[in-house]
N, C-alpha and C positions, 0 to 999 in steps of 0.2 A: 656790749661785746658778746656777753652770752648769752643772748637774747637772739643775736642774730643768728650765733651759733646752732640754739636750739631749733630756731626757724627752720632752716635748712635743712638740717635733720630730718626734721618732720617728713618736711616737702621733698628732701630723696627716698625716705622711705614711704611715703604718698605713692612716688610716683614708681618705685619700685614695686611695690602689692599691685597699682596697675600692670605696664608689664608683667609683672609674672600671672597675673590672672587674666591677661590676653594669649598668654604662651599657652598656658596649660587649659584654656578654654575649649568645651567639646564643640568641635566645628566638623564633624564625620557626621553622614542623616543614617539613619538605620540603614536597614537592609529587608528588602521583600523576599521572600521566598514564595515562588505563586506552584499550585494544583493543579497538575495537568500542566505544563508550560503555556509559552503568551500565545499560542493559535491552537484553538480548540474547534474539535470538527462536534457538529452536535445534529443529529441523525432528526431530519424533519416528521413532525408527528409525531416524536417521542414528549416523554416525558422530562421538563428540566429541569435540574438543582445545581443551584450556583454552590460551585466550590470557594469557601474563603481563601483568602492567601496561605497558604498552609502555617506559616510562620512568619515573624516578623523581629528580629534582634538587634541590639545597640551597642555601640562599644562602651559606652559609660552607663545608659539609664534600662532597665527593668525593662522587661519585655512589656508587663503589664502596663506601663507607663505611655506607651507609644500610643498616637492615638494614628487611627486608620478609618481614610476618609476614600469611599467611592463617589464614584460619578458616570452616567449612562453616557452616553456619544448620541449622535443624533438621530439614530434608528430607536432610541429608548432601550429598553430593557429587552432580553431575547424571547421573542416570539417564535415558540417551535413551530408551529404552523406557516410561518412565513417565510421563503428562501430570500436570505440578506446576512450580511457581515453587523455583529454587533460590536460596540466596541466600551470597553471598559475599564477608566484610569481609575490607580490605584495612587493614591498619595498615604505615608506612615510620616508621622512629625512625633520628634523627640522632645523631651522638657525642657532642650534646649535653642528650641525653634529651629532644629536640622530637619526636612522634608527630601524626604525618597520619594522618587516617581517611577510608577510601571505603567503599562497596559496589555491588557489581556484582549485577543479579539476571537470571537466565536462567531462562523460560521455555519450556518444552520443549512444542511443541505442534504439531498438523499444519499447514505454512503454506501446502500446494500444493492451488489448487482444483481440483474436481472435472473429469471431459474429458465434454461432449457428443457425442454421433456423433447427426447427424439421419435418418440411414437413409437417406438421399435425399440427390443435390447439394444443396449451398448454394445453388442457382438453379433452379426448376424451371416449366415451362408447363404450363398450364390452360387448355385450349379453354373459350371463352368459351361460356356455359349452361349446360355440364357440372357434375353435381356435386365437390365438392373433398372426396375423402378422406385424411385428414389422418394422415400417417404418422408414430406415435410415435416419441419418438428413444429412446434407450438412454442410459446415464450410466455411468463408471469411475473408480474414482481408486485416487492412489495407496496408501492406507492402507486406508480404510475401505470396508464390500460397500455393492454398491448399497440394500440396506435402511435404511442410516444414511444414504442422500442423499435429497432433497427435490427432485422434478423436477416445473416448474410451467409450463403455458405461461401465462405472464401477461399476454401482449396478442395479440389477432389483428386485422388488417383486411380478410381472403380476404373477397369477395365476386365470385361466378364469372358475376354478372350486371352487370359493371361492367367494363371494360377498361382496363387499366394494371399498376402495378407494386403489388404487396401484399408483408404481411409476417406471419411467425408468429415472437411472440418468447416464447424458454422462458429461463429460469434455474435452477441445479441448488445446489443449500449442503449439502455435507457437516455432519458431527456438530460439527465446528472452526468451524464457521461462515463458511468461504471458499467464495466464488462465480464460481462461472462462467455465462455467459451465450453464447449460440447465436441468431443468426437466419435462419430457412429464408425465400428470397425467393422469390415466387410470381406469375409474371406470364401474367395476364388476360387472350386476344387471341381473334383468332379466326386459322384457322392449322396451330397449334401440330404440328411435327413429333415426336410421341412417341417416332418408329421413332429417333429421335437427339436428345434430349433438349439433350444437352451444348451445341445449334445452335440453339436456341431464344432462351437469352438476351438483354437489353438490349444494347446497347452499352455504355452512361451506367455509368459506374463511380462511387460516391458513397465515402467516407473516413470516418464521423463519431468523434471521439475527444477527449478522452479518455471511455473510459465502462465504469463510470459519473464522471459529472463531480460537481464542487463548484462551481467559479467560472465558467469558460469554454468552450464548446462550438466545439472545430474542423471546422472543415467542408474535405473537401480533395476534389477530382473531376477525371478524368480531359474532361469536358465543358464549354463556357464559360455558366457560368451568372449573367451580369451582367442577364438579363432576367427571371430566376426569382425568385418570392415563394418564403419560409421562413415553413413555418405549425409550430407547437409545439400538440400536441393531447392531453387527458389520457385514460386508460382508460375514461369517461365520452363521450369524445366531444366535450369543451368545449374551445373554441379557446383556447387560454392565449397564443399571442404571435405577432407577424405581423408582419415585416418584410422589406424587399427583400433581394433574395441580399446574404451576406456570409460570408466565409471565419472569423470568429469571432464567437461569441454569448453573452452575459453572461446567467448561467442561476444566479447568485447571489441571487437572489431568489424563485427556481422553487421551492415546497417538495418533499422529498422524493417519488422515485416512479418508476412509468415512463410515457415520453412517448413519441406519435409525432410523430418529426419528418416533414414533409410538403414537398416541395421540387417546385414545377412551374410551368413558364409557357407558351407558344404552341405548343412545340414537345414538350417532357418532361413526365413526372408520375415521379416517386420518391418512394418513403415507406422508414423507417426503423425501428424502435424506440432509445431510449436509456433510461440509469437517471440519475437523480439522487439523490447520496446526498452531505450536507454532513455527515454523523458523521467 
């Protein structure tokens, strides 16, 4: 009888230290923390060093403890010289056979836009009547020759029979698809000293940024323009938005494109181009 007694005993608390070593068993796999987040853009032609996972923690075992196993995806390892998606699993396994999984993918591709040179200051004078010949600009970058850029001018408003301030706005997209943007400002008077160009100039210094915009158009100037209207104009010619001066413009509704901005009152006339692009 006490045999049996003790039997059972045993075999409840047997079967107890199981249970309770099933309860309290670490069944959580670490945790990655990766460098630079999981999509890394990584500039072709450069030079590349692989960031390790920055950190790697457990809820029960030692950091040092964890072991941390890579693996290349089927492009192999990143070749900066080659435009392609790399791809990079990460697995951390704890001393308790928990496994965390990430992956990291890196994109190797050209990220630097293309450089306009307008051949000309950024500012230049037009005796009013005269005809306006328009000086092509040139384009450079850093990877690719000028036959794989795309140089456009996409808005003009020069009219040399009108006095004020005008604008020629061009945009350049390499093969990557990265853009840059140039505007030669071109002002209208009657005048104009050619023999010294650089003395022509407006005063009126205008800021608009960011651009191209998504949400908000700032507007920043070295002039007090609390009596000036802001006119928004599309490549068409059609007035799209009209309001008294303001240093920011909700252009979250503007569909994609480019606009001229128009900014003039009793005393000034400026015009702009800008891009709108909500991608």
């Amino acid at each position: 009888m006490l045999m049996n007694i003790y039997t059972k005993t045993r075999i409840s608390l047997l079967s107890l230290w199981v249970f309770v070593g099933n309860v309290f068993a670490d069944s959580t796999p670490p945790v990655i923390t990766l460098n630079n987040g999981r999509y890394q853009q990584v500039q072709i032609a450069s030079v590349f060093v692989l960031n390790e996972p920055k950190s790697v923690s457990d809820n029960q075992t030692d950091a040092v403890e964890i072991v941390v196993r890579k693996t290349w995806g089927n492009n192999g390892t990143v070749n900066a010289l080659v435009r392609a998606t790399y791809t990079l699993f990460v697995e951390a396994e704890d001393t308790s056979g928990n496994i965390a999984y990430d992956t990291v993918y890196f994109n190797v591709d050209d990220l630097i836009p293309p450089t306009i040179n307008l051949n000309t200051p950024d500012r230049i004078c037009i005796e009013f009547g005269l005809p306006y010949y328009r000086v092509q600009p040139t384009v450079t970058d850093n990877y690719y020759s000028s036959k794989d850029i795309i140089l456009e001018l996409k808005a003009t408003s020069v009219n040399t029979n009108m006095i004020g301030l005008h604008s020629d706005y061009y945009q350049a997209t390499d093969a990557s698809d990265n853009s840059a943007y140039k505007t030669r400002l071109v002002e209208v008077k009657v005048g104009c000293n050619t023999s010294n160009i650089n003395n022509t100039f407006l005063p009126l210094n205008v800021l608009v940024f960011p651009n191209p915009s998504s949400m908000v158009l700032n507007i920043k100037s070295n002039y007090l323009l609390n009596d000036a209207v802001i006119s928004i104009i599309d490549v068409n010619g059609k007035l799209i938005y009209e309001i008294p001066f303001s240093e920011s413009i909700d252009v979250s509704n503007i569909p994609n494109g480019i606009y001229c901005l128009k900014i003039s009152s009793n005393s000034i006339s400026h015009q702009t181009f800008f891009n709108i692009n909500h991608n």
